[in-house]
DRENVO-38303 format. One record per residue (C-alpha): residue in three letters; x, y, z. Coordinates in pm, whole numbers. Layout:
BEGIN
<pt res="ALA" px="X" py="Y" pz="Z"/>
...
***
This chain:
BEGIN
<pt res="UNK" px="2131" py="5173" pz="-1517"/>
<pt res="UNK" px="2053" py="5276" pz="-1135"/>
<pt res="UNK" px="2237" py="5010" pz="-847"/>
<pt res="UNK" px="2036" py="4886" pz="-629"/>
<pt res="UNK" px="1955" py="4558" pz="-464"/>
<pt res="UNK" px="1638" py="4640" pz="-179"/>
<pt res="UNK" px="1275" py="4603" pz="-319"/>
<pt res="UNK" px="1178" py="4887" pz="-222"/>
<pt res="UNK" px="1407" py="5067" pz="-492"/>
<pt res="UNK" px="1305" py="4794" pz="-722"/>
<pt res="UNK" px="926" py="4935" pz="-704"/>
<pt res="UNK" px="1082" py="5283" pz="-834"/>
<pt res="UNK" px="1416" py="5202" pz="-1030"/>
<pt res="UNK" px="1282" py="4881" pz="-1146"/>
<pt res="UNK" px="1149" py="4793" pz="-1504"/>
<pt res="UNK" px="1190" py="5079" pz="-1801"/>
<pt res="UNK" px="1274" py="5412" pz="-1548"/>
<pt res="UNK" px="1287" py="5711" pz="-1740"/>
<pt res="UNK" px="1307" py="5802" pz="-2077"/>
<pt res="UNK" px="1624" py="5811" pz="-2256"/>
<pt res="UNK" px="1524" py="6058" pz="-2546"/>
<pt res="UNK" px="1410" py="6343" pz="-2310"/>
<pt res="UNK" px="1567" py="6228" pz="-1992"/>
<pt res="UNK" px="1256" py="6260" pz="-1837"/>
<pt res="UNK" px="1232" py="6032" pz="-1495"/>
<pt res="UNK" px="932" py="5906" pz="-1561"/>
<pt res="UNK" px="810" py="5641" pz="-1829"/>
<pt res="UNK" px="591" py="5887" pz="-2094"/>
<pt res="UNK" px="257" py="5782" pz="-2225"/>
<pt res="UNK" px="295" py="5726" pz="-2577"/>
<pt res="UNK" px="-58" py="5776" pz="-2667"/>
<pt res="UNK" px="-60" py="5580" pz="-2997"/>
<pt res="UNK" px="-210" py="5328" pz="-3187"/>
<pt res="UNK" px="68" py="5249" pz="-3418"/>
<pt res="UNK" px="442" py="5338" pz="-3539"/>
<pt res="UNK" px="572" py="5490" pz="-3860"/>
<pt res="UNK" px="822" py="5246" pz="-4036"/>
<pt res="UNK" px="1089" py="5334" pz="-4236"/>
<pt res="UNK" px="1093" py="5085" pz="-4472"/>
<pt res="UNK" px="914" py="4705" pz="-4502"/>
<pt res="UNK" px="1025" py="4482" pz="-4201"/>
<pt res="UNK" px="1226" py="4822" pz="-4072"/>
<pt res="UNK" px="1082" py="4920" pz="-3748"/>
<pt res="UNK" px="1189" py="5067" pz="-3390"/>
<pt res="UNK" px="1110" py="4776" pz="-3172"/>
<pt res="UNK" px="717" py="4898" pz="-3203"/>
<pt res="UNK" px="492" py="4841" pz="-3494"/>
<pt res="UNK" px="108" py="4824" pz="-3372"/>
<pt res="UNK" px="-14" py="4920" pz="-2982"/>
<pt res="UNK" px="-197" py="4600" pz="-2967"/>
<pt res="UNK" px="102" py="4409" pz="-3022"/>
<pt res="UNK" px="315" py="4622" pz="-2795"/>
<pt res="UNK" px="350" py="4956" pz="-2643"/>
<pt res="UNK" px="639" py="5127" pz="-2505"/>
<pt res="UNK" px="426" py="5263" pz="-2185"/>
<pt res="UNK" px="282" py="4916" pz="-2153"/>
<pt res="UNK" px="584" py="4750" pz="-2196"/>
<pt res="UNK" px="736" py="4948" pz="-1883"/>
<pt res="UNK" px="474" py="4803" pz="-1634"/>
<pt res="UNK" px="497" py="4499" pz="-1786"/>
<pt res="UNK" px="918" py="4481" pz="-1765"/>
<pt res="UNK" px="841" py="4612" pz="-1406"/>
<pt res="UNK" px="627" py="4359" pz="-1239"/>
<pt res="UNK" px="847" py="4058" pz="-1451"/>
<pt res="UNK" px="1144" py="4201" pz="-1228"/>
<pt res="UNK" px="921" py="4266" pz="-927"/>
<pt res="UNK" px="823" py="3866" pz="-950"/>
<pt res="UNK" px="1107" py="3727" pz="-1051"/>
<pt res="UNK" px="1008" py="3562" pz="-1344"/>
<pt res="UNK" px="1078" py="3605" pz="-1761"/>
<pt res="UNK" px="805" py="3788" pz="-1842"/>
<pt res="UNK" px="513" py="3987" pz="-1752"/>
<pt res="UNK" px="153" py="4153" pz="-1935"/>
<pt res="UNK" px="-28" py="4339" pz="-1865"/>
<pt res="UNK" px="-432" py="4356" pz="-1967"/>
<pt res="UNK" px="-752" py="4535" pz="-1932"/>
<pt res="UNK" px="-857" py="4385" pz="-1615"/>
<pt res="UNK" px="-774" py="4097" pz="-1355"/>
<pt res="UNK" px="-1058" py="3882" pz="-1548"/>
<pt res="UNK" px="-884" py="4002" pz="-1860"/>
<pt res="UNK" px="-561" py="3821" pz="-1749"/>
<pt res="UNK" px="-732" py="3558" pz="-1545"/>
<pt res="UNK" px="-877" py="3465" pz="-1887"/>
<pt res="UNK" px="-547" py="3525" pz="-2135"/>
<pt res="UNK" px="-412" py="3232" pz="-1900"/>
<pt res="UNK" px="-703" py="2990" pz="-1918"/>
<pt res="UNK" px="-649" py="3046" pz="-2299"/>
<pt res="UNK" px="-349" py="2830" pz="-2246"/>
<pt res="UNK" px="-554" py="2474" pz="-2191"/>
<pt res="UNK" px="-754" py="2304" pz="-2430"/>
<pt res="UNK" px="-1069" py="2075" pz="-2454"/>
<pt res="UNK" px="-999" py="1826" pz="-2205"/>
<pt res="UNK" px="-821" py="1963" pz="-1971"/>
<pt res="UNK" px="-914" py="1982" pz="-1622"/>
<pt res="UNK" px="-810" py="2317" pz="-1358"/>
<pt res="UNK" px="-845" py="2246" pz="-988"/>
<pt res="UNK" px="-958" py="2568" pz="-774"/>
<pt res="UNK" px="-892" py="2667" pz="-389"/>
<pt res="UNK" px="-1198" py="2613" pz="-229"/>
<pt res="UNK" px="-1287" py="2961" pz="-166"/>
<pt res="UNK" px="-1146" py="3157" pz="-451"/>
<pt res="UNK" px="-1261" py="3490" pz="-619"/>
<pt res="UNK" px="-1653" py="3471" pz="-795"/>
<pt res="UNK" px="-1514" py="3596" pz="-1126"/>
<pt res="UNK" px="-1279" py="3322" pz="-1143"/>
<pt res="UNK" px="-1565" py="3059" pz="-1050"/>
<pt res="UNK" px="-1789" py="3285" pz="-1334"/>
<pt res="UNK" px="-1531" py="3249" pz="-1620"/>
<pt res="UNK" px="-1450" py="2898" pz="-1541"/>
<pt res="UNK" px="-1822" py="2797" pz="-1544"/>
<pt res="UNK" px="-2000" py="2988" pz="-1771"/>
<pt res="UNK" px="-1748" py="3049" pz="-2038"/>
<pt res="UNK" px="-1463" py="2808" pz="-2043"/>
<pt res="UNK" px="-1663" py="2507" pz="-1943"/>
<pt res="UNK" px="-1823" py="2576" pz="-2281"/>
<pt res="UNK" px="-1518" py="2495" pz="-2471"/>
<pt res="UNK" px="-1441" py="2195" pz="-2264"/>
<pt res="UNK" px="-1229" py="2307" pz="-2005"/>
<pt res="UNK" px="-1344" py="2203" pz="-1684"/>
<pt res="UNK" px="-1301" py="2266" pz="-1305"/>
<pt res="UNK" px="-1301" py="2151" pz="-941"/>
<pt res="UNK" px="-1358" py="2280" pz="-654"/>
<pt res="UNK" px="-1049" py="2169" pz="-383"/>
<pt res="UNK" px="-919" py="2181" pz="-57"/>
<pt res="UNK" px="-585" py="2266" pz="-172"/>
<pt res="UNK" px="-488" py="2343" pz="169"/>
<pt res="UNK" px="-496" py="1948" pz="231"/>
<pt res="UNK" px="-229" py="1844" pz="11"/>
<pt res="UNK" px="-272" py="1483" pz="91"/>
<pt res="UNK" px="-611" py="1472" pz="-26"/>
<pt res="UNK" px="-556" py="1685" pz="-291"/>
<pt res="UNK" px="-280" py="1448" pz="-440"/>
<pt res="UNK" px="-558" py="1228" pz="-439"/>
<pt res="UNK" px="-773" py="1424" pz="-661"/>
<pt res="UNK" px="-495" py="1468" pz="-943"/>
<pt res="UNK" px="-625" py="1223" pz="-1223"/>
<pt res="UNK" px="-461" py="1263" pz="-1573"/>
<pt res="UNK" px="-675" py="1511" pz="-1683"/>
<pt res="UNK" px="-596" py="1785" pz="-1444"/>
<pt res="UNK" px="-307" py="2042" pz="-1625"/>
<pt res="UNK" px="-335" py="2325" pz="-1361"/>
<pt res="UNK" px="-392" py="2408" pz="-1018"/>
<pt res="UNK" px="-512" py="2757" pz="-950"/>
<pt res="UNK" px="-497" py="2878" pz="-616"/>
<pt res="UNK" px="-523" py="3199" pz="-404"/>
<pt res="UNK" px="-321" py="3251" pz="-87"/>
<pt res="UNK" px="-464" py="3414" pz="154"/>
<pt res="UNK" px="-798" py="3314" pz="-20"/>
<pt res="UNK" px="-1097" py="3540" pz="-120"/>
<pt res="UNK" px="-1278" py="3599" pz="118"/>
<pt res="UNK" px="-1211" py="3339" pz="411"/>
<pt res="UNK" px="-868" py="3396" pz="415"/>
<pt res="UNK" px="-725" py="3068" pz="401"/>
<pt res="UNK" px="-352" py="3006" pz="334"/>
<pt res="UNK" px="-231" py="2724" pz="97"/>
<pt res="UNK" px="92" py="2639" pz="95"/>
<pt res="UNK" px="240" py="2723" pz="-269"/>
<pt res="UNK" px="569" py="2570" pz="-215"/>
<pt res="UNK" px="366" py="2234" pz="-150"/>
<pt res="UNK" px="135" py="2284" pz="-403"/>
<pt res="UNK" px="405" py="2364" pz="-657"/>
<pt res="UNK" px="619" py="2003" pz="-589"/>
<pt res="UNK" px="297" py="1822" pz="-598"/>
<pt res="UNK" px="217" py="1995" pz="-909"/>
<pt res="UNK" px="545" py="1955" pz="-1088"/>
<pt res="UNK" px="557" py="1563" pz="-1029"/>
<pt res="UNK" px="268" py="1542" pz="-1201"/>
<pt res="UNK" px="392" py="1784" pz="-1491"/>
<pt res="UNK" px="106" py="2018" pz="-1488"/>
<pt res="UNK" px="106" py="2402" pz="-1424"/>
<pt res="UNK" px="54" py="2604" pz="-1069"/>
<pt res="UNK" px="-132" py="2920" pz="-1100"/>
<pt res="UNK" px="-107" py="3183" pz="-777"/>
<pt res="UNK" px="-339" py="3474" pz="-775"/>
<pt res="UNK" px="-110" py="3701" pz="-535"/>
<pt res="UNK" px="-339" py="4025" pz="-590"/>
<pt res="UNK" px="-414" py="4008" pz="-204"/>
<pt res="UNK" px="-48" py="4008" pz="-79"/>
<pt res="UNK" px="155" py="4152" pz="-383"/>
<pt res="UNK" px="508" py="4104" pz="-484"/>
<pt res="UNK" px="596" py="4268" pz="-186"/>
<pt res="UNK" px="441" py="4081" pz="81"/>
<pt res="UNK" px="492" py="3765" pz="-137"/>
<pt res="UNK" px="658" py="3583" pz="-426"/>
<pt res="UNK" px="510" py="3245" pz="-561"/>
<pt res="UNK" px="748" py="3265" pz="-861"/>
<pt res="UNK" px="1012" py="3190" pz="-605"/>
<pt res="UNK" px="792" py="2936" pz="-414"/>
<pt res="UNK" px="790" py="2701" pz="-725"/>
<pt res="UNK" px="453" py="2886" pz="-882"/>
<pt res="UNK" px="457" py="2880" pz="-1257"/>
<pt res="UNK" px="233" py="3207" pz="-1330"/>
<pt res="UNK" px="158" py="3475" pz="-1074"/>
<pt res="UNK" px="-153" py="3694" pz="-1178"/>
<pt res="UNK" px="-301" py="3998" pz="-1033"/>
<pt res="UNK" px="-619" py="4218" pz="-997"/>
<pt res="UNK" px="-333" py="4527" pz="-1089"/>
<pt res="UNK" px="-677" py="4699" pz="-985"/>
<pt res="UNK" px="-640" py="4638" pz="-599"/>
<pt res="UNK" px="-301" py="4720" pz="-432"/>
<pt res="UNK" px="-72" py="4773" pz="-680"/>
<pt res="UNK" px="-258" py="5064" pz="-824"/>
<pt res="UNK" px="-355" py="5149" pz="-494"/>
<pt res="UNK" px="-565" py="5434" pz="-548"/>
<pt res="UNK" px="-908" py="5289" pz="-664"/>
<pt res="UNK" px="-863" py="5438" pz="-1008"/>
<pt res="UNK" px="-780" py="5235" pz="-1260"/>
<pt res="UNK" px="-860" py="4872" pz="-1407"/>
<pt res="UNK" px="-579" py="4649" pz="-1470"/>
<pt res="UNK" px="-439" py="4320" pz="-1464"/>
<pt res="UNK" px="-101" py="4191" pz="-1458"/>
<pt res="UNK" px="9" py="3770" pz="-1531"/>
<pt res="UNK" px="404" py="3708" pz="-1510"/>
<pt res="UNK" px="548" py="3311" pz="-1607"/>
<pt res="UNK" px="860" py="3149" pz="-1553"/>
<pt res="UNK" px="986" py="3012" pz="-1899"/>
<pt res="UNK" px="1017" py="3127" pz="-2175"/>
<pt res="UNK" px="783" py="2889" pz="-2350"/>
<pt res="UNK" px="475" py="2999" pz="-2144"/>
<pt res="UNK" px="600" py="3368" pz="-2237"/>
<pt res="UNK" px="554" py="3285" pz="-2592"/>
<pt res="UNK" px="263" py="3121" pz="-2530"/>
<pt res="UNK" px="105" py="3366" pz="-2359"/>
<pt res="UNK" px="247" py="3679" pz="-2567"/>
<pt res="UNK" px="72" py="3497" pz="-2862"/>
<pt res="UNK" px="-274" py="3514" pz="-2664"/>
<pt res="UNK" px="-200" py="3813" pz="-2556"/>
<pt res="UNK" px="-173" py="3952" pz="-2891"/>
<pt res="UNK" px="-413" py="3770" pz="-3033"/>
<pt res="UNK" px="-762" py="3819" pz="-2820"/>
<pt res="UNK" px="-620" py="4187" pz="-2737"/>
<pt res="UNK" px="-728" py="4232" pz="-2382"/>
<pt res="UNK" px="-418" py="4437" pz="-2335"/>
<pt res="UNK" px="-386" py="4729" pz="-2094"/>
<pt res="UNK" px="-438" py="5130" pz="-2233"/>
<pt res="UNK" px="-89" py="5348" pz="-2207"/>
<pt res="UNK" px="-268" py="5573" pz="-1977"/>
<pt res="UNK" px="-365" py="5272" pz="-1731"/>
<pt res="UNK" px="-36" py="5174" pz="-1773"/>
<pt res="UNK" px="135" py="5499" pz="-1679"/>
<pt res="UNK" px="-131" py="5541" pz="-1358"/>
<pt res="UNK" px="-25" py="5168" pz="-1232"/>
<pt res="UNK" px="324" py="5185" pz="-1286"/>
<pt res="UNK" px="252" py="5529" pz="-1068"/>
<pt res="UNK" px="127" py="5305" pz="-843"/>
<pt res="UNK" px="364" py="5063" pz="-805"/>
<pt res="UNK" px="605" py="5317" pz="-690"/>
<pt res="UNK" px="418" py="5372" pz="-388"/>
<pt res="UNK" px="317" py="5032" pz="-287"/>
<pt res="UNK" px="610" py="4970" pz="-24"/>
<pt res="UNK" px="462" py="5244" pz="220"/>
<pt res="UNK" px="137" py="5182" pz="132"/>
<pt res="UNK" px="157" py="4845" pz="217"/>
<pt res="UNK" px="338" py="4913" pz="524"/>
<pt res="UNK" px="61" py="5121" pz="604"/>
<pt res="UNK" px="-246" py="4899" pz="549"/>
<pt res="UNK" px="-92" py="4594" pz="708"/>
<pt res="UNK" px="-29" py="4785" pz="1039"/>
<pt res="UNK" px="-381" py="4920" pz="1055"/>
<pt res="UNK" px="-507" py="4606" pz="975"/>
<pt res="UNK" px="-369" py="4407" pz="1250"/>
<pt res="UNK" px="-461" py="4718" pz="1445"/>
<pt res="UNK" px="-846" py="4645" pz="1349"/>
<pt res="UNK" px="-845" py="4271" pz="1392"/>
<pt res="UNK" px="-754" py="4250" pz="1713"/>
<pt res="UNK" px="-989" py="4508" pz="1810"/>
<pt res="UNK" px="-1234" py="4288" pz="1640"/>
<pt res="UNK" px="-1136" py="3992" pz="1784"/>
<pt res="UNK" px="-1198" py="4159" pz="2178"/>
<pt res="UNK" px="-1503" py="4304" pz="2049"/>
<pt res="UNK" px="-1828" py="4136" pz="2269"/>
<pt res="UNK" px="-2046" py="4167" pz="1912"/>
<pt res="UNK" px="-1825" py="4010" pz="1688"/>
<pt res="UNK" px="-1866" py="3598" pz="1665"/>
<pt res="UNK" px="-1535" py="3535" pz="1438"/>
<pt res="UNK" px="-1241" py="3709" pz="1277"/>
<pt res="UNK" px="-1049" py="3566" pz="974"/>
<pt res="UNK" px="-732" py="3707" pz="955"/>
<pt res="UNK" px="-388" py="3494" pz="891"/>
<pt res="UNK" px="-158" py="3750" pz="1082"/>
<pt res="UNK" px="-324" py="3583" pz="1425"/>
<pt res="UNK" px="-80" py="3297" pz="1568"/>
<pt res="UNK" px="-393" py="3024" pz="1587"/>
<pt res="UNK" px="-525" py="3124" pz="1223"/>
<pt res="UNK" px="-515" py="2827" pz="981"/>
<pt res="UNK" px="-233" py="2820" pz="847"/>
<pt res="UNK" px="-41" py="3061" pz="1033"/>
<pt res="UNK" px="298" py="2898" pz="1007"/>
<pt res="UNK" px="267" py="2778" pz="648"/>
<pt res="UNK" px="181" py="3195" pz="588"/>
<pt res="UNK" px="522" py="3302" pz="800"/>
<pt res="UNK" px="696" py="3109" pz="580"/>
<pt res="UNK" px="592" py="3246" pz="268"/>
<pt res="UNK" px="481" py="3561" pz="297"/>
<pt res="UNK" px="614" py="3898" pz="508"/>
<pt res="UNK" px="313" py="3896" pz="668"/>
<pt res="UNK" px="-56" py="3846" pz="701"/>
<pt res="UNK" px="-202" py="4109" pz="459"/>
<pt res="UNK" px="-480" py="4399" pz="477"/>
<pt res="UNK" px="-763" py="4165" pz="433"/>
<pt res="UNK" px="-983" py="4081" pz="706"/>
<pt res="UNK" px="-1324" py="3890" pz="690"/>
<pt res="UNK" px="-1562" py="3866" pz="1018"/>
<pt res="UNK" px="-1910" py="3797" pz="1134"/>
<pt res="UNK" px="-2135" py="3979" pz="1363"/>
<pt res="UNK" px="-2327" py="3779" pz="1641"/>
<pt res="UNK" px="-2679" py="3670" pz="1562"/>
<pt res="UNK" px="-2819" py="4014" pz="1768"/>
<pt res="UNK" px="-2672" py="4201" pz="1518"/>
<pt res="UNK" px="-2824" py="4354" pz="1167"/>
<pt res="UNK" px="-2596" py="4334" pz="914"/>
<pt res="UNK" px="-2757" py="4586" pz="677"/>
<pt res="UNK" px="-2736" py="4828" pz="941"/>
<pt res="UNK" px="-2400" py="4806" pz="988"/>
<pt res="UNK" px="-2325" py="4851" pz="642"/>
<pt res="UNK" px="-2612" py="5168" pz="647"/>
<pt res="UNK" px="-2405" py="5283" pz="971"/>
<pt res="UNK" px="-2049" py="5298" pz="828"/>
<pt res="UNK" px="-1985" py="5685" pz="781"/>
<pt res="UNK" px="-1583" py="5645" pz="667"/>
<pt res="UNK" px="-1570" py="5291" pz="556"/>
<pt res="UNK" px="-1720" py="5257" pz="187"/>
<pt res="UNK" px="-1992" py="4963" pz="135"/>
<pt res="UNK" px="-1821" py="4892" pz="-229"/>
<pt res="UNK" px="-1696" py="4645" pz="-458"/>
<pt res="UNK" px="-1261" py="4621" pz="-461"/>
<pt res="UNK" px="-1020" py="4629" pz="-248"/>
<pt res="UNK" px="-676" py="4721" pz="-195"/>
<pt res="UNK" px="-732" py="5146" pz="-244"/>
<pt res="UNK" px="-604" py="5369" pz="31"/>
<pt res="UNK" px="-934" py="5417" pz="123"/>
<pt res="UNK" px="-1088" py="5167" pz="343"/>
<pt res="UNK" px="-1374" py="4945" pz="196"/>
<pt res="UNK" px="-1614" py="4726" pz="294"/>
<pt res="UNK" px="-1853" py="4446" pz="97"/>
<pt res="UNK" px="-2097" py="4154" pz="136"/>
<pt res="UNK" px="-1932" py="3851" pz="-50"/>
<pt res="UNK" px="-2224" py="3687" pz="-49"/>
<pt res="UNK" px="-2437" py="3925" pz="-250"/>
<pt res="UNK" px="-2171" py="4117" pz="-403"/>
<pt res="UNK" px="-1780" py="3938" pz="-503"/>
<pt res="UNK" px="-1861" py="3595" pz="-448"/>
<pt res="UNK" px="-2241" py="3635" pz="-563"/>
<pt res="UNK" px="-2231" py="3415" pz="-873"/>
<pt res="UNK" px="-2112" py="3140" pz="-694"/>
<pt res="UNK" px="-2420" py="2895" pz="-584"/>
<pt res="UNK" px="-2539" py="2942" pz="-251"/>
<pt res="UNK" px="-2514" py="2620" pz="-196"/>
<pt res="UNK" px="-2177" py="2610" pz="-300"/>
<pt res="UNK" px="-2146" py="2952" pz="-56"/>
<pt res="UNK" px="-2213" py="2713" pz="198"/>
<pt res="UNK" px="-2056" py="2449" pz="192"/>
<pt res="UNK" px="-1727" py="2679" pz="146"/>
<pt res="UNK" px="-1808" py="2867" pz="424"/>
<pt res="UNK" px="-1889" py="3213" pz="291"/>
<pt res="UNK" px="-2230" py="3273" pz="493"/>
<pt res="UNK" px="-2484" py="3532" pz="452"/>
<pt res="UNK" px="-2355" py="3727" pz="769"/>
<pt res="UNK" px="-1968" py="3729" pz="654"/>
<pt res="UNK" px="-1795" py="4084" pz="619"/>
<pt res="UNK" px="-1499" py="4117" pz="381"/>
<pt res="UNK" px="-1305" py="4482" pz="568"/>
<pt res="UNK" px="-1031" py="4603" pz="266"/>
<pt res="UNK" px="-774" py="4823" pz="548"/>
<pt res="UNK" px="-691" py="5152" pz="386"/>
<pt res="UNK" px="-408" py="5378" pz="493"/>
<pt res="UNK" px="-633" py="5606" pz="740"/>
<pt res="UNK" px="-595" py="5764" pz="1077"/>
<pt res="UNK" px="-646" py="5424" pz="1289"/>
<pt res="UNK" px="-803" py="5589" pz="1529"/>
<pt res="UNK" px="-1054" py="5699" pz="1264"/>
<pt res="UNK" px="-1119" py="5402" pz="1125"/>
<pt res="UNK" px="-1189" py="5198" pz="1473"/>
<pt res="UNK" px="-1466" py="5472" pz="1591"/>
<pt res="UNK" px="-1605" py="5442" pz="1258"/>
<pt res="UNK" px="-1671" py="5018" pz="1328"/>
<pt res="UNK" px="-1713" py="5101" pz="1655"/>
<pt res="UNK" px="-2025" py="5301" pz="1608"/>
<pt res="UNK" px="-2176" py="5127" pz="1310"/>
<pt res="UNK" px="-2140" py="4823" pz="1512"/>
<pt res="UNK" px="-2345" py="4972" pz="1830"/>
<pt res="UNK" px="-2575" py="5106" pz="1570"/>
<pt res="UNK" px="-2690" py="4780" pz="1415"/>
<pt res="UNK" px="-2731" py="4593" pz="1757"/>
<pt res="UNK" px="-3094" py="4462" pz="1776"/>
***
């Protein structure tokens, strides 16, 4: 087994490295649906691909040790694992949301789970007076996202997590926007981390994944049961490109983070622009709570245009930066949370929360900086009115 004891050699030693039968360095794909058996109830440690899979089972191992926690799984998709741990509550229970927090987690919550009972809230979980307030005896989780999608608000998890734990019931982080290696919830106090495996820790826009990792061993078994049983698990090949990806995602992050702070403050000097949301600044909300417990402040960045400006022809202007859905690629994208991620939220609800018509959600890819500000710079001149 290799030594080592930086994170950085945990993204490439960590997990199942290698293969001990060919001494290949890299995890194969065993492209399989199931395992020969040499007798009833005799096995190798694999018996059916659904139930487990030694390619899966590296990415898996891999972000468990990346998170610090007892076990990880891996799925088909973020929503995929998003849903394997609503499976967890029953008829009844009650989950309390950040405010702003991804529109497929609002979709699932409302439009599927609510019709088995489950039910939600809305929350400022970034008050955590108020939200103490809010914690009557049905309430078993609180799910939260930190920086938040798409306003890029910062809860505090360590807060959340006490508050949570005197009440006995479960805190859920969605880390896909600052990853294991910008931040750990697991250590914060978080009970399950989950990520869009999709975004950064794939990194390269192609694959769909999604990755959940717990802290007991009784929400393991819990959640290996579900996991087995719906079978929303993650495809040997997927899980051979991500753990691919995870090897990379120390530089890569490196990378996006610097030309995102890069582009914010440009954005922030720049005469069009009427607000920047980005929790690297020193008078973002929550700014200190985010030093504390994270590296720093992430690739995301979400602003608005001045009222001169036309929005769709900033988007039609963009010749580098890609109007698309995601985030978290080395390419640089760019999207409309109001009509695209955060669509099937009500506008109403939009709102309220914040997320208006003219806000721009900027993913920071690993580009020439120099390219990427000429490319905002003209799409911006070319939408003024």
């Amino acid at each position: 087994m290799a030594h080592y004891e930086k994170f950085e050699s945990a993204l490439i030693h960590g997990g199942v490295y290698g293969d001990k039968f060919t001494g290949a360095v890299n995890v194969p794909i065993y492209q399989t649906s199931t395992f020969e058996q040499e007798g009833l109830g005799q096995h190798k440690g694999w018996e059916y691909a659904r139930t487990g899979n030694p390619t899966r089972h590296a990415v898996e191992t891999l972000i468990a040790e990346l998170e610090q926690g007892k076990a990880g799984f891996a799925f088909s998709s973020g929503m995929a694992s998003i849903t394997a741990v609503l499976s967890l509550f029953q008829s009844g229970d009650r989950i309390i949301i950040s405010k702003n927090v991804y529109g497929g987690t609002f979709r699932v919550l409302d439009k599927i789970f609510r019709n088995f009972g489950i039910s939600y809230a809305f929350e400022d979980t970034t008050d955590l007076n108020s939200l103490k307030e809010r914690l009557t005896e049905d309430v078993k989780a609180i799910l939260i996202e930190s920086p938040a999608n798409p306003l890029l608000t910062v809860t505090d998890i360590a807060g959340i997590a006490t508050i949570a734990k005197e009440k006995g019931i479960l805190t859920i982080v969605d880390n896909t926007f600052m990853t294991p290696y910008l931040q750990r919830p697991l250590e914060l106090g978080a009970d399950i981390v989950v990520h869009s495996a999709t975004k950064y820790l794939g990194g390269h826009s192609d694959l769909i994944a999604g990755l959940v990792v717990v802290n007991t061993e009784e929400l393991a078994e819990h959640l290996g049961f579900i996991q087995n049983a719906t079978g929303g698990i993650l495809a040997p090949f997927d899980s051979f490109l991500l753990v691919r990806g995870i090897k990379t995602l120390g530089v890569r992050m490196d990378r996006h983070v610097e030309n995102a702070l890069n582009v914010a403050k440009y954005l922030r000097n720049h005469e069009g622009v009427k607000k920047v949301y980005y929790p690297g600044f020193a008078d973002a909300q929550g700014y200190e709570i985010n030093q504390k417990q994270a590296k720093n402040g992430g690739a995301m960045i979400s602003f608005e245009l001045k009222e001169k400006y036309n929005i769709n022809k900033f988007f039609s202007s963009l010749r580098l930066i890609a109007l698309a859905e995601s985030l978290g690629g080395v390419e640089s994208l760019v999207c409309h949370p109001s009509t695209m991620t955060h669509a099937s939220i009500p506008e109403e609800k939009r709102q309220e929360i914040g997320i208006s018509d003219a806000l721009i959600r900027l993913s920071i890819g690993i580009e020439g900086i120099e390219d990427l500000l000429f490319d905002l710079e003209q799409a911006i001149a070319e939408s003024e009115g």
